[in-house]
C-alpha positions in Angstrom: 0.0 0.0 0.0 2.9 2.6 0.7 4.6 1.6 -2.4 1.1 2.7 -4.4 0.9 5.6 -2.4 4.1 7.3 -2.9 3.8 6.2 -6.8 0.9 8.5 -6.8 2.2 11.3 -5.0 4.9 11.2 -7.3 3.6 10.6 -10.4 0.7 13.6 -9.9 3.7 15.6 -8.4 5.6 15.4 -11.7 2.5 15.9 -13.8 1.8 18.9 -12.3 5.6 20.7 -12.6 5.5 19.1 -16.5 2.1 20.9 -17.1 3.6 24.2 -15.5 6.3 23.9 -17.4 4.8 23.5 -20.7 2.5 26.5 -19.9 6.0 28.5 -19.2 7.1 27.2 -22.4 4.1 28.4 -24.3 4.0 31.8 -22.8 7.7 32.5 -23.4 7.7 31.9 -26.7 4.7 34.4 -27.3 6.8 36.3 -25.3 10.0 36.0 -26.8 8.9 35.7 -30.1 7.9 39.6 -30.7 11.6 40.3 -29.8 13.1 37.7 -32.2 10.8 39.6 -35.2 12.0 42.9 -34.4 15.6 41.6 -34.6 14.9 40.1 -37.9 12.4 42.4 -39.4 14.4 44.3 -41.7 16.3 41.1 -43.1 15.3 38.8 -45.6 14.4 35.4 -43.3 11.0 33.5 -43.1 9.3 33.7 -39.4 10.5 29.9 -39.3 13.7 31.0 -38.0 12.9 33.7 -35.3 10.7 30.9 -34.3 13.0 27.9 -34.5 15.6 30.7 -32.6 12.9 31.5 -29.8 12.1 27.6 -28.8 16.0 26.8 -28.0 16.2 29.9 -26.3 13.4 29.4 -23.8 14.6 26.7 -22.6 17.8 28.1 -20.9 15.2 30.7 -19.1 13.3 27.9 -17.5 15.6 26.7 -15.9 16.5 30.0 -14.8 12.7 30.3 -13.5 12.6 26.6 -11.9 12.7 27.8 -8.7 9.3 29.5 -9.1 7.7 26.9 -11.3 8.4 24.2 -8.7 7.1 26.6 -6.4 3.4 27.3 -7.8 3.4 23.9 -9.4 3.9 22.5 -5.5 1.1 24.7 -4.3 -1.2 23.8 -7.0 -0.6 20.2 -6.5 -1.0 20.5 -2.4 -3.9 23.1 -3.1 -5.9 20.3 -5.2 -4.8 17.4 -2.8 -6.3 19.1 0.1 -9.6 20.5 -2.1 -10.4 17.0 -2.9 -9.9 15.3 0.1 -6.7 13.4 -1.1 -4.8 14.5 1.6 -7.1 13.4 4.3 -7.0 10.3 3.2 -3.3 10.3 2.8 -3.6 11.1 6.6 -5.4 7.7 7.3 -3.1 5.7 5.8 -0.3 7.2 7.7 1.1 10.3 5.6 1.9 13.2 8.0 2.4 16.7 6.5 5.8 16.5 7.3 6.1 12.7 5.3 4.4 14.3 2.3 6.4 17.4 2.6 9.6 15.2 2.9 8.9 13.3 -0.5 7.8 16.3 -2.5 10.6 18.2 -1.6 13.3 15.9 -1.8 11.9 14.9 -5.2 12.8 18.9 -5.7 16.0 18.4 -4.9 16.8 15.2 -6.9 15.2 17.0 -9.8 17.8 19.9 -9.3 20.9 17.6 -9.3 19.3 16.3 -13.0 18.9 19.2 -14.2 22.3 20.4 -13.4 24.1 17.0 -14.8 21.3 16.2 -17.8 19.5 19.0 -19.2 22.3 22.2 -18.5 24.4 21.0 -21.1 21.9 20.8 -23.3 20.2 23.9 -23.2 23.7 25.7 -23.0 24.6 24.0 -26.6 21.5 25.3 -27.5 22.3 28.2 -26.3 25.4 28.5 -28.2 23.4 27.6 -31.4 21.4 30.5 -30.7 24.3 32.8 -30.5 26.2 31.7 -33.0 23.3 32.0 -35.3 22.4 35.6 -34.5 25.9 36.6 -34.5 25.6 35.7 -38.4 22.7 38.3 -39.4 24.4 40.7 -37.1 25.9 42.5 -39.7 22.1 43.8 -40.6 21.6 45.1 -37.4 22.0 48.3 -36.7 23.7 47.8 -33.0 25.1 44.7 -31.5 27.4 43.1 -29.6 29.0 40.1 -29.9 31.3 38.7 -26.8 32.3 35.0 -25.7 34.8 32.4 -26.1 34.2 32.6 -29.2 35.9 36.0 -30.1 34.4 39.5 -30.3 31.9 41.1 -33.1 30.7 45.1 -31.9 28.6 47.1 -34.4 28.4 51.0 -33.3 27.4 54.1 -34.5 29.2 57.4 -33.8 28.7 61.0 -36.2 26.7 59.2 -38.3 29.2 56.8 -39.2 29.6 53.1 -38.6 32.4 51.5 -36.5 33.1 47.7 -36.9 35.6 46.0 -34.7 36.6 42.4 -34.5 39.1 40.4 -32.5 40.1 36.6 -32.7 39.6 37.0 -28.2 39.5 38.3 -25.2 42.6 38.2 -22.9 41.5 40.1 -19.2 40.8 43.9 -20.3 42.7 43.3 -24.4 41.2 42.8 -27.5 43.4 40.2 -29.4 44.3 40.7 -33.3 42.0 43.8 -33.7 40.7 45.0 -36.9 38.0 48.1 -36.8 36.3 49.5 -40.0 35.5 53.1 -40.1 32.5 53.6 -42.7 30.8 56.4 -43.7 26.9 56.9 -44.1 26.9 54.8 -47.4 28.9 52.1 -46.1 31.4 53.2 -47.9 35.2 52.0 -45.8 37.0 55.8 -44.9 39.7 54.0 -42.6 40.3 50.3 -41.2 42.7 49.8 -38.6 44.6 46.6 -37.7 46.6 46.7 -34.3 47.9 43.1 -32.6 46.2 44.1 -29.2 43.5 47.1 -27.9 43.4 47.8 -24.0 39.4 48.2 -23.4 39.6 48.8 -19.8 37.9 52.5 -20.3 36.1 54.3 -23.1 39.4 55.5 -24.6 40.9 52.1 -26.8 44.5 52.4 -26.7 45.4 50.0 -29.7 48.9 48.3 -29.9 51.3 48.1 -32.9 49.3 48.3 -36.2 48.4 50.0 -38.9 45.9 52.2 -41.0 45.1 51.2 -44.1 42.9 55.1 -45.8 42.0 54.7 -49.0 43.8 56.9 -51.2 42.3 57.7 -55.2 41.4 53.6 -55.0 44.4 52.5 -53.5 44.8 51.3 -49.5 47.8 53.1 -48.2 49.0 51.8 -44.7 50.7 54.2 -41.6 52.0 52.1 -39.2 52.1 53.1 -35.9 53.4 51.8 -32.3 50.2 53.4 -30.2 47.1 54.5 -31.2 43.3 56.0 -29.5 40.0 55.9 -30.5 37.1 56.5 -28.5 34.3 54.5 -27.9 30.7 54.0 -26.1 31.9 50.7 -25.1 34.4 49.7 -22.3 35.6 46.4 -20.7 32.9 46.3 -17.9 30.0 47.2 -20.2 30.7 45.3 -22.3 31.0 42.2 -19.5 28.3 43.2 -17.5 26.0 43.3 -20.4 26.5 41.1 -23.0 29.0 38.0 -21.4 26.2 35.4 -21.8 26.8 32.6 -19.4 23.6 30.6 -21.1 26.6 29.3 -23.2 28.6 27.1 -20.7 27.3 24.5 -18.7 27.7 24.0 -14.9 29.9 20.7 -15.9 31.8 23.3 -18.8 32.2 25.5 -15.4 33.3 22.9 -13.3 35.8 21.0 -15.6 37.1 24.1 -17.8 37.4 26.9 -14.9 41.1 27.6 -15.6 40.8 27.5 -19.1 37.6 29.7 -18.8 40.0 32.2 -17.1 42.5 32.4 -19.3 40.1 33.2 -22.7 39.4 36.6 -20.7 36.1 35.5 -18.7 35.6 37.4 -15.2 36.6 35.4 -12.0 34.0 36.9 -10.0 30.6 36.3 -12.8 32.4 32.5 -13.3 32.2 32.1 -9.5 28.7 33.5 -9.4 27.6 31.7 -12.3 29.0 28.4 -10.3 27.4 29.3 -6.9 24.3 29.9 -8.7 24.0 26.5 -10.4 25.3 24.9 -7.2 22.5 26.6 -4.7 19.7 25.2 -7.6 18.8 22.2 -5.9 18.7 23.9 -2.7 16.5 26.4 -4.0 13.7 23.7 -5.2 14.1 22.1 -2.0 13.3 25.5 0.1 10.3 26.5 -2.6 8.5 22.8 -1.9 8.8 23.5 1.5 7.4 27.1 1.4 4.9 26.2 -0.7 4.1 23.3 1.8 3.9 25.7 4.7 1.2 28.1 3.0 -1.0 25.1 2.1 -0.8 22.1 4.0 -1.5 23.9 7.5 -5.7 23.1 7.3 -7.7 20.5 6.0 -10.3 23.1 4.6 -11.1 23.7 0.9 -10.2 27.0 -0.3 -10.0 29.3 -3.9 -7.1 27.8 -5.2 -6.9 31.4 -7.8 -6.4 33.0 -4.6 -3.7 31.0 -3.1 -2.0 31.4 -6.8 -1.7 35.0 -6.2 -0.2 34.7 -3.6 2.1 32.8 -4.4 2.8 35.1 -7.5 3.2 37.9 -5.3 6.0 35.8 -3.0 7.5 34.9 -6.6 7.7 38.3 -7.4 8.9 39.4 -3.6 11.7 35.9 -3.8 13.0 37.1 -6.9 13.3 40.7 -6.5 15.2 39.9 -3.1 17.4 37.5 -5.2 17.9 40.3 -7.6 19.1 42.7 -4.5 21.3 40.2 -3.0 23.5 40.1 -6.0 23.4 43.6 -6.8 25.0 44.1 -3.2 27.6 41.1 -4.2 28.2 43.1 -7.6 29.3 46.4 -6.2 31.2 44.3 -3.2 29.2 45.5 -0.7 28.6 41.8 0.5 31.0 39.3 -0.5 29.5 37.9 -3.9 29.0 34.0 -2.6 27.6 35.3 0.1 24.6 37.3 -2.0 24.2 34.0 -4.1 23.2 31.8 -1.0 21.5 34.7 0.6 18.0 34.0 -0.7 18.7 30.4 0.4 19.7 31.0 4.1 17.1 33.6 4.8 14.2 30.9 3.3 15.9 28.1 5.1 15.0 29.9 8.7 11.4 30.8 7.3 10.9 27.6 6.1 12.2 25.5 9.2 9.9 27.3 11.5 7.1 26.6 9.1 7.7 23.0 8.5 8.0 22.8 12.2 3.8 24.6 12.7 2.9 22.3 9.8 4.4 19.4 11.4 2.1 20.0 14.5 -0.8 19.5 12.3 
């Protein structure tokens, strides 16, 4: 009889974060999908590809959202137990809250661990593929940035002109085998520059030992020189903080490549974070099943489950906007950065254990 029981409570558990998930899905690419047209609009593409682009991008931000999903999924499913008298009768057979809040939760967790290990290295190839794709129309839009392992692709426009610069990689704040474009307002080329390194650390470049090629009555003619400056909108940290898409690698690329992610120019600090936020994932399922738990398993009465759903949208929104603070203050070192990611777990950890412990009593 146990053995049928907990097959149940599993098997409806799973349903229910599978249909939330799909309904996540759904809305994202709606979502998602008006973005992915705009970027393509003025290009010559059928909407199969903003499409195609849009369903192996959602993906990556689902798993970015778990947390919540397992979160209203758990309500829902404890909400409909309880409504229909499910959990009373898991009562009689034995099934505290606590037991039920047990199974549920560490299911959370286990289903954390997968994700990390089966489906993250998935969605960040996918990832990459969506990237890499982009990065191929980019040259049709009219601003962009392109930065990963990868190398570096920026588009800008300054005085009505256009400014192209690429570079084979990133090593800490230099550009690697630089070349920049200078066009004018008919894409016609006025200068391009070729320099073995450019320091990006602030708005001013300096590039390194190169040369300008100007054309000169249809002839390039080439100046070489040992330091050069050009200003730009861009520096190292804008550049990072913006557009270093960590979607791309993998908690097992993090994990096994971490040195050699270091040396292709990627930040110490956002590879830590990106780490410590992968890590604290299973965690952070555990700590939603259990909050979710506490709100509805404390009564045996029927209630709204709409209203209990708003709720728990407005702790979602309260969760993730505290998550959001937490690393801002690890960002701008006010708090040390593996501190603000495991903030939002500690701090639901002591509300939860009190919780669990009322519940328990029940």
């Amino acid at each position: 009889m146990n053995s049928i029981i907990l097959n149940y409570l599993l098997k409806k558990f799973l349903k229910t974060i599978f249909i939330f998930v799909f309904v996540f899905y759904c809305f994202g690419i709606i979502l998602n999908l008006f973005e992915e047209v705009e970027f393509f609009k003025n290009l010559n593409v059928s909407i199969t590809l903003p499409l195609i682009l849009t369903s192996i991008y959602i993906p990556s931000m689902i798993i970015k959202f778990f947390p919540f999903i397992i979160f209203l999924s758990s309500m829902w499913f404890m909400l409909t137990i309880r409504n229909n008298r499910d959990l009373l009768t898991l009562k009689v057979f034995g099934y505290s809250n606590i037991k039920i809040f047990f199974i549920l939760a560490i299911t959370s967790f286990i289903l954390g661990w997968l994700i990390l290990f089966l489906l993250n290295p998935i969605t960040s190839t996918m990832s990459k593929y969506y990237e890499k794709t982009k990065s191929n129309y980019s040259r049709d839009v009219e601003h962009l940035i392109s930065f990963n392992k990868n190398g570096v692709w920026i588009k800008e426009n300054f005085n009505s002109k256009q400014r192209i610069i690429s570079a084979s990689k990133a090593e800490g704040y230099n550009l690697i085998d630089v070349q920049i474009f200078h066009l004018n307002e008919k894409s016609n080329l006025i200068e391009k520059i070729v320099a073995e390194k450019a320091n990006i650390k602030d708005n001013d470049w300096i590039l390194n030992k190169g040369i300008i090629f100007k054309p000169l009555d249809g002839i390039l003619t080439g100046e070489i020189f040992e330091n050069y400056q050009i200003s730009s909108i861009y520096n190292f940290d804008k550049i990072n903080s913006l557009f270093k898409n960590f979607d791309t690698l993998s908690f097992i690329d993090l994990i096994v490549n971490y040195t050699n992610l270091l040396n292709n120019g990627y930040s110490e600090n956002f590879l830590n974070q990106s780490i410590h936020s992968m890590l604290s994932l299973p965690f952070f399922l555990f700590l939603m099943t259990a909050l979710a738990a506490v709100l509805t398993l404390n009564t045996l009465k029927r209630s709204d489950n709409v209203k209990f759903i708003i709720l728990g949208l407005m702790i979602t929104v309260l969760i993730f906007y505290f998550k959001d603070l937490s690393l801002a203050l690890g960002q701008t070192d006010r708090i040390p950065l593996t501190l603000a990611v495991w903030a939002p777990v500690i701090a639901l950890s002591l509300f939860t254990f009190i919780g669990v412990l009322q519940i328990n009593e029940k």
